[in-house]
C-alpha positions as CSV (number, residue, x, y, z in Angstrom):
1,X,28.9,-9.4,114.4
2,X,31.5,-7.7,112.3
3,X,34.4,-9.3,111.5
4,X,37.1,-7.3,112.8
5,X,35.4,-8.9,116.1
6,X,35.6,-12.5,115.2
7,X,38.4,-14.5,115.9
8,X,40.3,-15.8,112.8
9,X,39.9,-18.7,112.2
10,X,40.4,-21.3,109.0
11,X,37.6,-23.0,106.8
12,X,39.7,-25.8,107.3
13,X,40.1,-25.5,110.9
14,X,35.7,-24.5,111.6
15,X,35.7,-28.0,109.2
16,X,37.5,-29.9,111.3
17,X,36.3,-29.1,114.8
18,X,32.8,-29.3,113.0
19,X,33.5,-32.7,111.5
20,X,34.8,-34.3,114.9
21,X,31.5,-32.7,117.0
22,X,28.4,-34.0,114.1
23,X,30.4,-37.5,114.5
24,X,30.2,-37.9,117.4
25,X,26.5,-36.5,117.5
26,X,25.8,-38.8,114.6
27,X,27.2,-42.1,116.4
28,X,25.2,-41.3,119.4
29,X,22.2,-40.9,117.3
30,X,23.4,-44.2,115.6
31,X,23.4,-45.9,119.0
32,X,20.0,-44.6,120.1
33,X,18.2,-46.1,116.9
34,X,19.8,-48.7,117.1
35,X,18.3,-49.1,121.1
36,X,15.1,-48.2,119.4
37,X,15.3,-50.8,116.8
38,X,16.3,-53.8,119.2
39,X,13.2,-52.8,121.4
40,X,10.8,-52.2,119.3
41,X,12.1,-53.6,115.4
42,X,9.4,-52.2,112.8
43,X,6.6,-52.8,115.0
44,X,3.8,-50.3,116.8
45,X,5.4,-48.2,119.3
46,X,8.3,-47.4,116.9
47,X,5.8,-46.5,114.0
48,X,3.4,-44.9,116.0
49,X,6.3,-42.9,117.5
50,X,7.2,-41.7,114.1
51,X,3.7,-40.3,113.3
52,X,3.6,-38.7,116.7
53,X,7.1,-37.1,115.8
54,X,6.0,-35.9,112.4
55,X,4.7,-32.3,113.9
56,X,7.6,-32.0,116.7
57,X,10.2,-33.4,114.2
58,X,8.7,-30.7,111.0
59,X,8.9,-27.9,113.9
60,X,12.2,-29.1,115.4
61,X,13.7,-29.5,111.8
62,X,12.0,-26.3,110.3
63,X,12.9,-23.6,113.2
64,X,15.6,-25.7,115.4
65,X,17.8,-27.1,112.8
66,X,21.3,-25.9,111.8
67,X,20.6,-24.2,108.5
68,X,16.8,-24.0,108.9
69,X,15.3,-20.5,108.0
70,X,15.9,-19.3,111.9
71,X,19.5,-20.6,112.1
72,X,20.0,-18.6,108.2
73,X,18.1,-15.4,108.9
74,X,20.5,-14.8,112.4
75,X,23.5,-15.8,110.8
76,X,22.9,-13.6,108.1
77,X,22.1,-10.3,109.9
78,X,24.3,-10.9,112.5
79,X,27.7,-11.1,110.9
80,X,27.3,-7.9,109.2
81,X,27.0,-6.2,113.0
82,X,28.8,-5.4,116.1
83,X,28.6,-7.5,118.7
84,X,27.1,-4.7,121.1
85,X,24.2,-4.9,119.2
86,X,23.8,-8.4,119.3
87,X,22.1,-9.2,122.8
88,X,19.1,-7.0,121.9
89,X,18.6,-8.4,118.5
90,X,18.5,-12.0,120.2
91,X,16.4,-10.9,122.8
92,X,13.5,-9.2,120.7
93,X,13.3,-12.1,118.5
94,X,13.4,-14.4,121.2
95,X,10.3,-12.8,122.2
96,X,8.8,-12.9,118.8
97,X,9.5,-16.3,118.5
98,X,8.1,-17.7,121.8
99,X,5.1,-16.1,122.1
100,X,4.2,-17.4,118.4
101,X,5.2,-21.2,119.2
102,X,3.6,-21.1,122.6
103,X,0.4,-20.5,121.3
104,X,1.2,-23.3,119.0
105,X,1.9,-25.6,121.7
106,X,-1.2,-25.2,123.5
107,X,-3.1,-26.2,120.4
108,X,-1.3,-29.4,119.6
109,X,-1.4,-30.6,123.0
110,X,-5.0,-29.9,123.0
111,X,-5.8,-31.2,119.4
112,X,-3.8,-34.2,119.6
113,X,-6.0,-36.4,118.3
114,X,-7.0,-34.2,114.9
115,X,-3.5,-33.9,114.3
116,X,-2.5,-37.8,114.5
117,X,-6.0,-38.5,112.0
118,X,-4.3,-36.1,109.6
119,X,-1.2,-37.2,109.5
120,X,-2.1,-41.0,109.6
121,X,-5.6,-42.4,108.8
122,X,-4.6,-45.8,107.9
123,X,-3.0,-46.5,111.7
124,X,-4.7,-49.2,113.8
125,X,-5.9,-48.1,116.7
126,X,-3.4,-49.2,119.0
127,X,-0.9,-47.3,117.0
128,X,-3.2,-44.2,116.8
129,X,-4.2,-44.1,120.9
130,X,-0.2,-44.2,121.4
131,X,0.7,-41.5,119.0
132,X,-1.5,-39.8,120.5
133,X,-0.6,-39.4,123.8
134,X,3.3,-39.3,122.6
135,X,2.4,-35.9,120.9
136,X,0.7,-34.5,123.6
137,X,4.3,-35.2,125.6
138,X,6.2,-33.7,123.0
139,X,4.3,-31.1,122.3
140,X,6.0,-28.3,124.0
141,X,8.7,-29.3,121.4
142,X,7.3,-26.4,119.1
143,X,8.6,-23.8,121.6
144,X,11.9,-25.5,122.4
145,X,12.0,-25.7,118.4
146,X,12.3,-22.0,118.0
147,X,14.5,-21.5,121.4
148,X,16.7,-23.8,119.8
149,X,17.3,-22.3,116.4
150,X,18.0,-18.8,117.8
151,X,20.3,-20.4,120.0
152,X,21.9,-22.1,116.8
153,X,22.3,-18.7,115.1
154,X,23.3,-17.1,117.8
155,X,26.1,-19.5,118.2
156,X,27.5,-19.6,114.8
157,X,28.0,-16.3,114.1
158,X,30.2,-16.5,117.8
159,X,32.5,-18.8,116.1
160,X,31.0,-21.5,118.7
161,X,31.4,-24.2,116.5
162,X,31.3,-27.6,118.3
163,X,28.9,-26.8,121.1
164,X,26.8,-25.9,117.6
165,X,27.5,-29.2,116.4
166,X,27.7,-31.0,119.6
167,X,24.5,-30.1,121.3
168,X,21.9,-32.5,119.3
169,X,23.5,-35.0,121.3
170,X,21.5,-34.3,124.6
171,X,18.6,-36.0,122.7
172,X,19.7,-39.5,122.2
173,X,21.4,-39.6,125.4
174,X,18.1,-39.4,127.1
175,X,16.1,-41.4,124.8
176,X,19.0,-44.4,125.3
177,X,18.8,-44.2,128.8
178,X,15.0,-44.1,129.3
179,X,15.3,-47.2,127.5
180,X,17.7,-48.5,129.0
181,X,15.9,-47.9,132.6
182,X,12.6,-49.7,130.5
183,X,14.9,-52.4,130.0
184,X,16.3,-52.3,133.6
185,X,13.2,-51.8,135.6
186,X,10.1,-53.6,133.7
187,X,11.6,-56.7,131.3
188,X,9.9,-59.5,131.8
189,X,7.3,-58.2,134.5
190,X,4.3,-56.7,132.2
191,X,2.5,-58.2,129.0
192,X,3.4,-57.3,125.5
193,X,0.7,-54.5,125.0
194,X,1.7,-53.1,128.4
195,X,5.5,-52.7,126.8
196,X,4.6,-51.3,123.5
197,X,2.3,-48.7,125.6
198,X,5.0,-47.9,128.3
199,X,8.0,-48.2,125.5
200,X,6.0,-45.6,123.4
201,X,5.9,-43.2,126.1
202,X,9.5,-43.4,127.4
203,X,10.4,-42.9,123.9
204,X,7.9,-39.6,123.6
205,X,9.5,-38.5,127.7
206,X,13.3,-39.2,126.4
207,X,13.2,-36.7,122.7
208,X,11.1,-33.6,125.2
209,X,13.9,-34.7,127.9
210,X,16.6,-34.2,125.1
211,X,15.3,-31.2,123.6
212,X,15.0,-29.5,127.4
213,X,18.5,-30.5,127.9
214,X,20.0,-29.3,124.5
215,X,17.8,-25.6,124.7
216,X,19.9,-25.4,128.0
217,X,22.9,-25.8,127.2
218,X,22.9,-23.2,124.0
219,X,21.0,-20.6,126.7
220,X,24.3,-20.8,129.2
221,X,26.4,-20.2,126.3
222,X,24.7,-17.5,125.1
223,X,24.3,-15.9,128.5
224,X,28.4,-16.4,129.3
225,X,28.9,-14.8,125.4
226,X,26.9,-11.5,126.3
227,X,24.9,-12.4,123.3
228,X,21.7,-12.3,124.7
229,X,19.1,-13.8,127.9
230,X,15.5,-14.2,128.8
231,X,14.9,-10.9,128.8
232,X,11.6,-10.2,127.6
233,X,11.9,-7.3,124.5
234,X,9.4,-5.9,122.2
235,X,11.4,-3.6,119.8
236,X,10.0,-4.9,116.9
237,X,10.3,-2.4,114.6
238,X,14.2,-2.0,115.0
239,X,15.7,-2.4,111.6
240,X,17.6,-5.7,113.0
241,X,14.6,-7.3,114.0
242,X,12.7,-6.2,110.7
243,X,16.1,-7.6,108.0
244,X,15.8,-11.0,110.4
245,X,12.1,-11.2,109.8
246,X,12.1,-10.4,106.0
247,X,14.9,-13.3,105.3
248,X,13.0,-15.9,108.3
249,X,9.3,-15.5,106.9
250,X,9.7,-16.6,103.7
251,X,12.3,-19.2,104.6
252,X,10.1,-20.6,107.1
253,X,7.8,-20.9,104.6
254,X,10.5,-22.4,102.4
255,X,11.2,-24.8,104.5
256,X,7.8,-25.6,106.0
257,X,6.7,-26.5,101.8
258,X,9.4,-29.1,102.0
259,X,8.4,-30.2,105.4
260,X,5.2,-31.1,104.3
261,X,6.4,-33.1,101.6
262,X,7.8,-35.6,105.0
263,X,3.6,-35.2,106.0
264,X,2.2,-36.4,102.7
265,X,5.0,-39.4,102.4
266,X,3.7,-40.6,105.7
267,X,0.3,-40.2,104.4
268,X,0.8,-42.4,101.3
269,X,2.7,-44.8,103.5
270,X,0.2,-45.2,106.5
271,X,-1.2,-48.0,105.0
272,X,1.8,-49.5,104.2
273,X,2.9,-52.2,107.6
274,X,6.1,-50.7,109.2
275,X,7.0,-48.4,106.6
276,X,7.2,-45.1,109.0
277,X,9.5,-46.9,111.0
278,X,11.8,-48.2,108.1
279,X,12.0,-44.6,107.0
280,X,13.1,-43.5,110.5
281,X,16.0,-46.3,110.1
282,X,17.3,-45.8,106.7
283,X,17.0,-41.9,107.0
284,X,19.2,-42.1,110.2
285,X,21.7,-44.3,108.1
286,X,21.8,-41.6,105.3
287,X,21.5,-38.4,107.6
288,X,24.7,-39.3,109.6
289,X,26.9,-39.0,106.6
290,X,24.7,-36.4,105.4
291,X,24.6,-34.2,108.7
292,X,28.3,-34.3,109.0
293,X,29.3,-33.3,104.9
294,X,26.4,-30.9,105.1
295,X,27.4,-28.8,108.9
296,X,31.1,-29.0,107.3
297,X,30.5,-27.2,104.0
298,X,27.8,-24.9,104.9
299,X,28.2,-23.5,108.5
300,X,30.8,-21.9,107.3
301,X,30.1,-21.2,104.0
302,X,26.8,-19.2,104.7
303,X,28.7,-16.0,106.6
304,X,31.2,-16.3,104.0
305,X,28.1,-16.1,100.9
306,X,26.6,-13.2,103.1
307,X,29.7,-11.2,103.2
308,X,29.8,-11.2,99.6
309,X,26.5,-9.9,98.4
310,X,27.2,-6.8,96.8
311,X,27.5,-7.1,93.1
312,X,31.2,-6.6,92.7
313,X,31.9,-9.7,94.9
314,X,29.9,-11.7,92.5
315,X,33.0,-13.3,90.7
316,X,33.8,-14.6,94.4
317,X,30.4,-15.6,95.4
318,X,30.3,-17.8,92.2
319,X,34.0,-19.2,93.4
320,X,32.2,-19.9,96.7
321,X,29.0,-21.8,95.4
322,X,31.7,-23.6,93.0
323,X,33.4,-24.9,95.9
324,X,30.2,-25.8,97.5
325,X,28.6,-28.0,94.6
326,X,31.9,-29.6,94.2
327,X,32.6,-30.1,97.8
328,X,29.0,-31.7,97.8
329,X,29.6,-34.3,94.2
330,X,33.2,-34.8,95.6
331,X,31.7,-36.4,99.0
332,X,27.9,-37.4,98.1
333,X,28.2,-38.9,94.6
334,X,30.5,-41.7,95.8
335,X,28.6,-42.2,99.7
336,X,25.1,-42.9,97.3
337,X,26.7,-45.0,95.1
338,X,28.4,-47.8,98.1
339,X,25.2,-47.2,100.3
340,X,23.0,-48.2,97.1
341,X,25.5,-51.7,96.4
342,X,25.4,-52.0,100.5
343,X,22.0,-51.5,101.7
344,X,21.8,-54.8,103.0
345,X,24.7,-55.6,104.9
346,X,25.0,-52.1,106.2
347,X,21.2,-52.4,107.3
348,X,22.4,-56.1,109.0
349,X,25.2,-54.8,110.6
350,X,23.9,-52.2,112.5
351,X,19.8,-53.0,113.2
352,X,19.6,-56.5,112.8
353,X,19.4,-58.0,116.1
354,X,16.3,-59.0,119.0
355,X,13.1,-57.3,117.7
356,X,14.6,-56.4,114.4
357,X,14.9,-59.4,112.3
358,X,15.9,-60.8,108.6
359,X,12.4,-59.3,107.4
360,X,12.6,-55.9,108.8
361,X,16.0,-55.6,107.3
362,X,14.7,-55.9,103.6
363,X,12.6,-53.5,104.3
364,X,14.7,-50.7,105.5
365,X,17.4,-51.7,102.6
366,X,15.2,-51.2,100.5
367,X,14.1,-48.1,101.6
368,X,18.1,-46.7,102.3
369,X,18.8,-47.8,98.7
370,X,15.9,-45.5,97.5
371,X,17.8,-42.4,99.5
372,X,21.2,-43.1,98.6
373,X,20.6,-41.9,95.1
374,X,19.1,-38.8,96.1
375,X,22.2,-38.3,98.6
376,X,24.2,-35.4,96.0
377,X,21.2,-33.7,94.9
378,X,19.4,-33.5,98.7
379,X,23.2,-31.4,99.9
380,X,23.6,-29.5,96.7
381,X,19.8,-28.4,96.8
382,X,21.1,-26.9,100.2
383,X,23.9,-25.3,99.3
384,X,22.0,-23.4,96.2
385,X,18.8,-22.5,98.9
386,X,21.6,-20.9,101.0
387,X,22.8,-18.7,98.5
388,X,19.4,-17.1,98.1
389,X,19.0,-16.5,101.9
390,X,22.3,-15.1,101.6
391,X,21.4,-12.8,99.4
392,X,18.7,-11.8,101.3
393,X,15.7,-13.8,98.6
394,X,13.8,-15.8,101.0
395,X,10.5,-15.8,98.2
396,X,12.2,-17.5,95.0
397,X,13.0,-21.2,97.1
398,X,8.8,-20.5,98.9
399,X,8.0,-20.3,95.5
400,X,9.6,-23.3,94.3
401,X,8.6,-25.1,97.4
402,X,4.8,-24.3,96.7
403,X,5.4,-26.1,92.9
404,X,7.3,-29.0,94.9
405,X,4.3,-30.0,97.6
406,X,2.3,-30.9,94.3
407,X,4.6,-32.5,92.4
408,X,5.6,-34.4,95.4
409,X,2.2,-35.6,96.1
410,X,2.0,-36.6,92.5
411,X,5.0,-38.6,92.6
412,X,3.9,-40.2,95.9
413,X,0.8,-41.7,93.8
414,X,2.6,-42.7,91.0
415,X,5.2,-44.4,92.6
416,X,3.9,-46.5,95.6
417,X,1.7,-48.6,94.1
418,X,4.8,-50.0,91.9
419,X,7.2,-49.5,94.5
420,X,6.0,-49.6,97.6
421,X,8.0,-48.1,100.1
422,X,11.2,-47.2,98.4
423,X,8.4,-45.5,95.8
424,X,7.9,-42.7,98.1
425,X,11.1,-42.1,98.5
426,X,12.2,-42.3,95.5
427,X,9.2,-39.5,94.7
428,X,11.4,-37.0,97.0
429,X,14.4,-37.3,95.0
430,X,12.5,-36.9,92.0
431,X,11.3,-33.2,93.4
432,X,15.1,-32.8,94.5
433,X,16.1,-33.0,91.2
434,X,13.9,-30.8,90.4
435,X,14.8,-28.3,92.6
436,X,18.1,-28.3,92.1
437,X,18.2,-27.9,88.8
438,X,15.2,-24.7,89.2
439,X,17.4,-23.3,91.4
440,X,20.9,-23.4,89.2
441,X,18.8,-21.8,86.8
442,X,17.4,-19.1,89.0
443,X,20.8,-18.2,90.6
444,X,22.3,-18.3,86.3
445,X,19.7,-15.1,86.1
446,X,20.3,-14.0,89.0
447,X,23.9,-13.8,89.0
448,X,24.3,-12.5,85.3
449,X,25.0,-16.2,84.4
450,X,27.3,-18.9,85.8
451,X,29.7,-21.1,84.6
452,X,27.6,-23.8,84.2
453,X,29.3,-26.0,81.6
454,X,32.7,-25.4,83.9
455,X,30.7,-26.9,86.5
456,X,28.8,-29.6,84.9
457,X,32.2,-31.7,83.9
458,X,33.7,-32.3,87.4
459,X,30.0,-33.5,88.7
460,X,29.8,-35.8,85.6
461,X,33.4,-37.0,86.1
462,X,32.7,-37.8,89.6
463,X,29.0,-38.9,88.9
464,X,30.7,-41.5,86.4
465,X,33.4,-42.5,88.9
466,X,30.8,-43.0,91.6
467,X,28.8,-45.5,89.7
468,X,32.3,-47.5,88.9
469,X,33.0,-47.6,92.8
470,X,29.4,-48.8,93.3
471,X,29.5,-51.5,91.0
472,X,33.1,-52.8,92.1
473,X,31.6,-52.6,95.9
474,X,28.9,-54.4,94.8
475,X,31.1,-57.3,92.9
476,X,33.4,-57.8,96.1
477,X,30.6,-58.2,98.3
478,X,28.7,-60.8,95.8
479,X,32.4,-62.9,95.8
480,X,33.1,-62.5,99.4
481,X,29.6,-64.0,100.0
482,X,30.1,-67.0,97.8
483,X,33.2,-67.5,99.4
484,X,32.6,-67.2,103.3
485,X,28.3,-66.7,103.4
486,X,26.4,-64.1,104.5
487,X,25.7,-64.8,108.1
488,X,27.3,-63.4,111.2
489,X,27.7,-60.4,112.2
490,X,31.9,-60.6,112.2
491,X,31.3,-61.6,108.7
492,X,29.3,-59.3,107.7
493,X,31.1,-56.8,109.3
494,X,34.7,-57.9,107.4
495,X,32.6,-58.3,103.7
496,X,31.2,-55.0,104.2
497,X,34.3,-53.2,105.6
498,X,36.5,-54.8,102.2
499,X,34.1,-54.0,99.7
500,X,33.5,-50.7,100.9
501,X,37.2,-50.1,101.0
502,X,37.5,-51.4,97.7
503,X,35.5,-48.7,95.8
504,X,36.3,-46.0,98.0
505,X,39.6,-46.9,96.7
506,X,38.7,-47.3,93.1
507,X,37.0,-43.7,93.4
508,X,39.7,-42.4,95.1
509,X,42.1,-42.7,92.3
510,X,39.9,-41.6,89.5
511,X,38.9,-38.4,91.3
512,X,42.7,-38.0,91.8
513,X,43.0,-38.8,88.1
514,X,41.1,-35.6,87.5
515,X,42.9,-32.7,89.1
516,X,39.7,-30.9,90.8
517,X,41.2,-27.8,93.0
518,X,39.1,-28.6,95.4
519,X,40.7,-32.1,95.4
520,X,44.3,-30.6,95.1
521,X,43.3,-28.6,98.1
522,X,41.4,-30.9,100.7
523,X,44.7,-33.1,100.3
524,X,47.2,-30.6,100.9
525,X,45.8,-29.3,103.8
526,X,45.8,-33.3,105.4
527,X,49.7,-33.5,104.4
528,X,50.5,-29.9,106.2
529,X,47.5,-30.8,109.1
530,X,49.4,-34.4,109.4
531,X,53.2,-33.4,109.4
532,X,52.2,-30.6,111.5
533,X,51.0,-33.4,113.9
């Protein structure tokens, strides 16, 4: 849609209402693992579930998620055109879409069985007869996947911001409450493997409930928008349709590479007891901080890099992806560093109870420690990809994608026989740093060079203050624990709320200390937003 039709509205204002809506989807999600967690701890319906998620999660992650290669390849044709021409657009690829990803689900419902043996051989067979039948649920997932992404698209270039954001929530509501009707109607009346096989399925019922629900709700928005229906359409060949498909097919690609990176962690880690699950846990942990940073600075920073393609917008472009690496080190550098000296109480705090005990919470610490260093360069990896799509490159990140799957794998085998666990994941920040860094380099040629030395210092500032807050976090929660213990959860609670608050604090001041615009700016805006108030 063009501009001139788009309501004004602030960066600062789409951040806010975004911030408030991926909260509140994030605490939801929150509560919903941590339902799964007191049902089921580390044990064989929750890992099995993860393995039977792996091809409904890739799908629903690769085509439905907010800046996945559908979501990018709308947004980026769609703000350069009216919104007249809109509907059809939606339509026709809507089409396109569906009639790809139905075919699809008709084979994984059929193959079920193939596809749980590839994605994990070392599962007992308990665990592989329950994945099995949770996939065949879930499978028409891979249509609502696509559905879902268009609808995402659709929505952001409408300025539609927190139904955008917002909308994953339909998914853990009816997880939690088939859950919560397991706990209400069965407890005590069947026998253990009766639970994990009925608890399996309600979980497998609640995510294709959630998906249904969330597809829905985009579809009534669209329709009431006048930005597109079920109407079937077959104008394939419009030039629309065509700049859509030439950004989407090599970003789907993209992202499908890194996708299967998730397939052969799981693969490595089959053999190793719970370790599916703990991943499920910890990345929830990371995600929710993540998901909310990463829908703030880039749903609205992708129209605003697609608007400034043409090469004598560069020296604003390069302003933009600036604001967007610092934006990322400002708010990931310091989240890493407390959720790497906190793993354990934050993992106590919010899993540790019924199922889920002492031993289970080791294991996922371990695990969240592993992704809390890999928190800056997983977001800043994202905002660099985004800048390709915008210029319309979909093939450079598929190319670097292809060179990741192997050096992924690679890293897997290196690092879980030392490591266990935390070794795989551990292997995936390796290839994000690897990324990231191809990617700066790609964009310097790209662009005619970038200021990359301008860049580099605030990151290393903030990369140095971040490891200061981490280690004072860390020292405050070793005293408080000599001092009071470590058990309880109102204890834990207070030691992890002070030493948390004490290196936020410590960070705060030496990313004051160092006059970032970006800094000067985000606090400005909270004086004028608070007096305002």
């Amino acid at each position: 849609m063009s501009k001139q039709q788009k309501p004004s509205r602030s960066l600062t204002g789409i951040a806010g209402i975004v911030a408030a809506a991926t909260l509140l989807s994030k605490l939801v999600a929150l509560v919903r693992q941590q339902a799964i967690a007191a049902a089921f701890g580390v044990g064989v319906a929750a890992n099995a579930y993860n393995y039977a998620y792996v091809i409904p999660g890739f799908l629903l992650v690769l085509l439905g998620g907010v800046n996945g290669p559908i979501h990018s390849a709308i947004v980026s044709v769609l703000a350069k055109r009216d919104k007249e021409d809109a509907a059809p657009l939606v339509e026709t690829i809507t089409t396109l879409v569906s009639g790809a990803l139905l075919l699809l689900t008709i084979v994984l419902f059929i193959f079920a069985d193939f596809f749980i043996n590839l994605v994990g051989p070392g599962l007992s067979p308990t665990a592989h007869a329950i994945a099995t039948q949770q996939l065949r649920v879930m499978s028409p997932m891979a249509l609502l996947a696509g559905l879902i992404g268009i609808g995402f698209g659709t929505l952001n270039t409408a300025n539609q911001y927190w139904l955008l954001s917002i909308s994953p929530v339909f998914s853990s509501i009816t997880i939690i409450a088939g859950l919560g009707i397991l706990a209400l109607q069965l407890g005590n009346q069947i026998t253990a493997p009766q639970y994990v096989l009925v608890g399996g399925l309600v979980l497998a019922w609640g995510t294709l409930a959630g998906a249904i629900l969330q597809w829905l709700v985009q579809l009534i928005a669209q329709w009431r928008l006048g930005l597109g229906t079920l109407r079937l359409r077959f104008d394939f060949h419009s030039s629309g349709v065509q700049e859509v498909i030439k950004v989407m097919g090599p970003a789907t690609f993209s992202s499908g590479m890194m996708q299967i990176n998730v397939y052969t962690d799981l693969f490595f880690a089959s053999v190793i007891p719970g370790a599916a699950a703990a991943f499920n846990y910890a990345n929830l942990l990371v995600q929710t901080p993540l998901g909310i940073i990463s829908n703030v600075i880039l749903l609205p920073l992708l129209p605003m890099l697609s608007r400034l393609t043409d090469p004598a917008d560069w020296g604003n472009l390069k302003l933009r992806i600036r604001q967007g690496l610092i934006l990322t080190a400002l708010t990931m550098l310091p989240l890493g560093a407390l959720i790497v000296a906190l793993a354990v109480p934050i993992v106590r705090v919010i899993y540790e109870r019924y199922a889920f005990d002492q031993a289970a919470s080791q294991l996922v610490a371990s695990v969240l420690m592993a992704y809390g260093i890999g928190m800056f360069v997983y977001l800043g990896r994202d905002v660099l990809v985004r800048v390709f799509y915008a210029l319309g490159d979909g093939d450079t990140p598929f190319r670097v994608s292809v060179v990741n799957i192997f050096l992924n794998a690679l890293l897997d085998y290196i690092f879980v026989r030392p490591f266990g666990a935390p070794g795989i994941v551990l292997a995936t920040v390796g290839v994000n740093i690897t990324s990231t860094l191809m990617f700066v380099w790609l964009l310097d040629r790209k662009l005619n060079g970038l200021p990359l030395r301008e860049w580099s210092l605030p990151i290393l500032g903030l990369t140095g203050g971040s490891f200061v807050a981490g280690v004072a976090s860390w020292g405050t929660l070793r005293i408080l624990q000599q001092v009071w213990g470590s058990e309880g959860l109102p204890i834990q609670l207070l030691q992890l709320s002070l030493s948390a608050l004490v290196g936020l604090s410590i960070y705060a001041l030496i990313a004051a200390q160092m006059k970032l615009p970006e800094v000067d700016i985000f606090v400005s805006r909270l004086r004028q937003r608070f007096g305002k108030g």
